[in-house]
Each structure stands twice: as structure tokens, then as C-alpha cells.
C-alpha positions in Angstrom: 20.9 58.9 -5.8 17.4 57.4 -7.1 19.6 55.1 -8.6 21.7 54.3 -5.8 18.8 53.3 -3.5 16.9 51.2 -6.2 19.9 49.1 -6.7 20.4 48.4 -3.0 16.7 47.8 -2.8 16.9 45.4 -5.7 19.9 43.6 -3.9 18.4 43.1 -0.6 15.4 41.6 -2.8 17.1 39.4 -4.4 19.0 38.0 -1.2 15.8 37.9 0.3 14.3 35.0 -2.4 17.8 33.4 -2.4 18.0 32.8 1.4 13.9 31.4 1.9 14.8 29.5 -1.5 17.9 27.7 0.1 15.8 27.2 3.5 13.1 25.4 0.3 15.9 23.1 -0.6 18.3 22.5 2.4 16.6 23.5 5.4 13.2 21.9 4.9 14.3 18.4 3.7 16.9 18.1 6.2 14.4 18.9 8.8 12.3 16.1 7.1 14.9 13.4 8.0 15.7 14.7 11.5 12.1 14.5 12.8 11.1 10.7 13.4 8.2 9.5 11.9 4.8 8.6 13.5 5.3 5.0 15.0 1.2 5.2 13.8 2.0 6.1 10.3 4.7 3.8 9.4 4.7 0.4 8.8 7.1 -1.7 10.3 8.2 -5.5 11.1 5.5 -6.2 13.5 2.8 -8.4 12.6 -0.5 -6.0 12.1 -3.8 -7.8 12.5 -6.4 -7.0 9.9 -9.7 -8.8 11.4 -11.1 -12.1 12.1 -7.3 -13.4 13.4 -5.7 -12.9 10.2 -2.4 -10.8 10.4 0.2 -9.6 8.4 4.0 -7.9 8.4 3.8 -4.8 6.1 5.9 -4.0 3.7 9.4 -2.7 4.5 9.0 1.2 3.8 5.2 1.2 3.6 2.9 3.7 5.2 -0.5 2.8 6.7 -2.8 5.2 4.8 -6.3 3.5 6.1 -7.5 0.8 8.4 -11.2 -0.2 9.3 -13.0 -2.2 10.8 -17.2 -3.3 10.8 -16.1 -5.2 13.3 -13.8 -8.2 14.7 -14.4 -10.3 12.0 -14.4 -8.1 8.4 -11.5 -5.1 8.4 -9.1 -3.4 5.8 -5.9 -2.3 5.3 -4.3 -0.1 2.9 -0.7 0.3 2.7 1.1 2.5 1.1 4.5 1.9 -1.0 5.2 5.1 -3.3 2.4 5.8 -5.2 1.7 1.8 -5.4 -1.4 0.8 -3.3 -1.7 -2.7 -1.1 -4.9 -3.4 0.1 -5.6 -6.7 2.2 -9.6 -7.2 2.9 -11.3 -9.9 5.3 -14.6 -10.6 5.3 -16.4 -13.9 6.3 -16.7 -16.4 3.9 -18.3 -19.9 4.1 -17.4 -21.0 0.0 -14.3 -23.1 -1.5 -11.3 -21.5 -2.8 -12.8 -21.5 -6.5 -15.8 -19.7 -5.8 -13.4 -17.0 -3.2 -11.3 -16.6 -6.2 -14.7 -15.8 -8.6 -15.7 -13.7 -6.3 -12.9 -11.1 -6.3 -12.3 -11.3 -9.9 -16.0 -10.2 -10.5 -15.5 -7.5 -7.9 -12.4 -6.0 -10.2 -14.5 -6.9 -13.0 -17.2 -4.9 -12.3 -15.1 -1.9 -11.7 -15.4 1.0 -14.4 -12.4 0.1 -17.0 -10.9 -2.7 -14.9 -10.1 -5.9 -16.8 -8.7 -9.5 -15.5 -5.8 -10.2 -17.8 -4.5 -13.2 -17.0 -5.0 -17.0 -15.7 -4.5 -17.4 -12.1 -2.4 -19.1 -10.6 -1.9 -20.9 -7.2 -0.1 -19.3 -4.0 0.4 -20.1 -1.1 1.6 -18.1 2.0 4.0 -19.5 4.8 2.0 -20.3 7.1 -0.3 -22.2 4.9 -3.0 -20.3 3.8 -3.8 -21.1 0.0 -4.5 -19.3 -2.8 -4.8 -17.8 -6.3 -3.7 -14.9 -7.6 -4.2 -13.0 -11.1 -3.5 -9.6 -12.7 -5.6 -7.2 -14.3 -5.1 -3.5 -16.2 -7.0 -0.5 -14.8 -6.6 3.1 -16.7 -3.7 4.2 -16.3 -2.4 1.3 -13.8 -1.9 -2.0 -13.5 -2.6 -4.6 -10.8 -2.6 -8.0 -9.2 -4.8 -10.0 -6.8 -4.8 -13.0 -4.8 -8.0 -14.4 -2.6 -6.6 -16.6 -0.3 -9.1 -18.9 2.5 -9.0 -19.2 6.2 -11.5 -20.9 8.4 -14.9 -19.2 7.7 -12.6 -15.8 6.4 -11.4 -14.9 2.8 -8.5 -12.7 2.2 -8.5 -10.6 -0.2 -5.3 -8.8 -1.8 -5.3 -6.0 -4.2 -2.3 -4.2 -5.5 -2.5 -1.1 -7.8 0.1 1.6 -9.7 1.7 2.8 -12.9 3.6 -0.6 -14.7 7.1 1.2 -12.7 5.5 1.6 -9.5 3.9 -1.3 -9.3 7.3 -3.2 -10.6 9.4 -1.5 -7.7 6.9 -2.5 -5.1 6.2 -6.2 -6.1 9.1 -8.1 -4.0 8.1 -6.2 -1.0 4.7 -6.8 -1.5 5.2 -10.3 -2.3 6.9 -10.5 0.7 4.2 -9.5 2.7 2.0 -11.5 1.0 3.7 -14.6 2.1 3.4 -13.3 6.0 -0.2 -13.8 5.8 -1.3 -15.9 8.5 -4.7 -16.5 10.7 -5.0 -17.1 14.4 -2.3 -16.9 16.8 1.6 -14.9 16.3 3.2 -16.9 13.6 6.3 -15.4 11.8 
């Protein structure tokens, strides 16, 4: 009899873990999909101004994790794509492209571990806003930069994640880069 009830004590245990571990792996995630995400949170195809009239279109699939702003002329942005990090700075700047470029590369520079690897190269957005860009190695992750110039602003463009993240991410975020515009809605 002692037996008896154990066993059926055991069973209804048992079922008990099963059924909360299915709700775990079907129920939760499928909940996950139904519920829409935060029009907030998300970043989408409209054109998000950082500060001081420069504006951008996110990355498709990235999430806004941070925005701020001193005021209307210096602000940042940091998207999220995976565990890959996109982060677009303006501040104002009265100095040549050269010296906006020096600038950011002493900035990674001076970072604990961070190194510039590379020559830079020029870019240039579609709207016209020029450029360079570089990469550097951080521990454990990898990234590339670009400091680009509008009138009395400079853009700066960091991306950061492991060499696979970083790799899945880059079209988009090259993408995005090329959206960079200042003053008015341009596409």
C-alpha cells in the first residue's frame, strides 16, 4: 500500500516537471512571437535623428538599447544587432576631416587593450557626408570606426563584437552607415 501511494506520488511529480517544462519550451516562446514588440524598442525604417540635424535609418532587426542627449547639438545612439554593438556619436566639431579622424582613433586608442589595426580608408555616405573609416581589435572583440564631418558636427561610428557577430552584422550596419545624412529628411 506504502508502495502503491509513493509510486502515484512519484508519477504525478514527474508529470508535474514535464508539463511546466513543455510550457518552458512551447508555451513561452510562442507567446514571445505573438506579443508585438515595443514600437520604442525596435528599430525600424524610419529615419532617427541623433543630434545637431544628423539622422540615420537603423539597422534592419536592430534594437535601440540607449539614446542621449546633452543637448540639441551632441547625442548618442546605440543600437543593438545580436550581441554586436553600433554606436553613432555627434558632437561639435570645428577641425578638418584629418584631424576628426585623429581624434577618434586616439579615443579607441586610449581605451584599456584597444588597438587600431589598420589604414583607413575613405567613405562616403549617400547623402554626401565624407569620411574615413578603420578597424581595431579589443579583448575578446573586434571593431570598426568611421568619423565622418558635417557642418560644425563630427560623426562618430563605432561598431563592436566577437569576429562572427560582428561579420553577421556588417552589411546591415554598412547599410546604415551609408543613410547618414545632416539637416533636413533625406533618404
Amino acid at each position: 500500500m506504502v508502495a502503491a501511494n509513493r509510486w502515484w506520488r512519484n508519477l504525478g511529480g514527474s508529470a508535474s516537471v514535464l508539463g511546466a517544462l513543455l510550457i518552458v519550451v512551447f508555451g513561452l516562446p510562442a507567446l514571445d512571437r505573438a506579443v508585438p514588440v515595443s514600437k520604442q524598442a525596435a528599430a525600424s525604417a524610419t529615419r532617427h535623428e541623433i543630434a545637431g540635424g544628423v539622422s540615420l535609418i537603423p539597422p534592419v532587426g536592430a534594437l535601440i538599447s540607449k539614446r542621449t542627449r546633452s543637448d540639441a547639438e551632441e547625442g548618442t545612439a546605440l543600437f543593438l544587432i545580436g550581441p554586436a554593438r553600433y554606436v553613432v556619436a555627434v558632437s561639435r566639431f570645428e577641425g578638418d576631416l584629418p584631424a576628426a579622424s585623429t581624434r577618434l582613433r586616439d579615443k579607441i586608442q586610449n581605451m584599456r587593450g584597444y588597438q587600431v589595426t589598420a589604414g583607413e580608408t575613405p567613405v562616403m555616405t549617400a547623402s554626401g557626408l565624407s569620411g574615413r573609416a578603420g578597424t581595431f581589435t579589443a579583448p575578446g572583440r573586434v571593431g570598426r570606426y568611421a568619423a565622418y564631418l558635417a557642418p560644425g558636427h563630427l560623426i562618430e561610428v563605432t561598431v563592436t563584437g566577437s569576429e562572427s557577430d560582428l561579420r553577421m552584422a556588417l552589411e546591415r550596419v554598412d547599410e546604415s552607415m551609408a543613410t547618414i545624412a545632416y539637416g533636413g529628411e533625406q533618404k
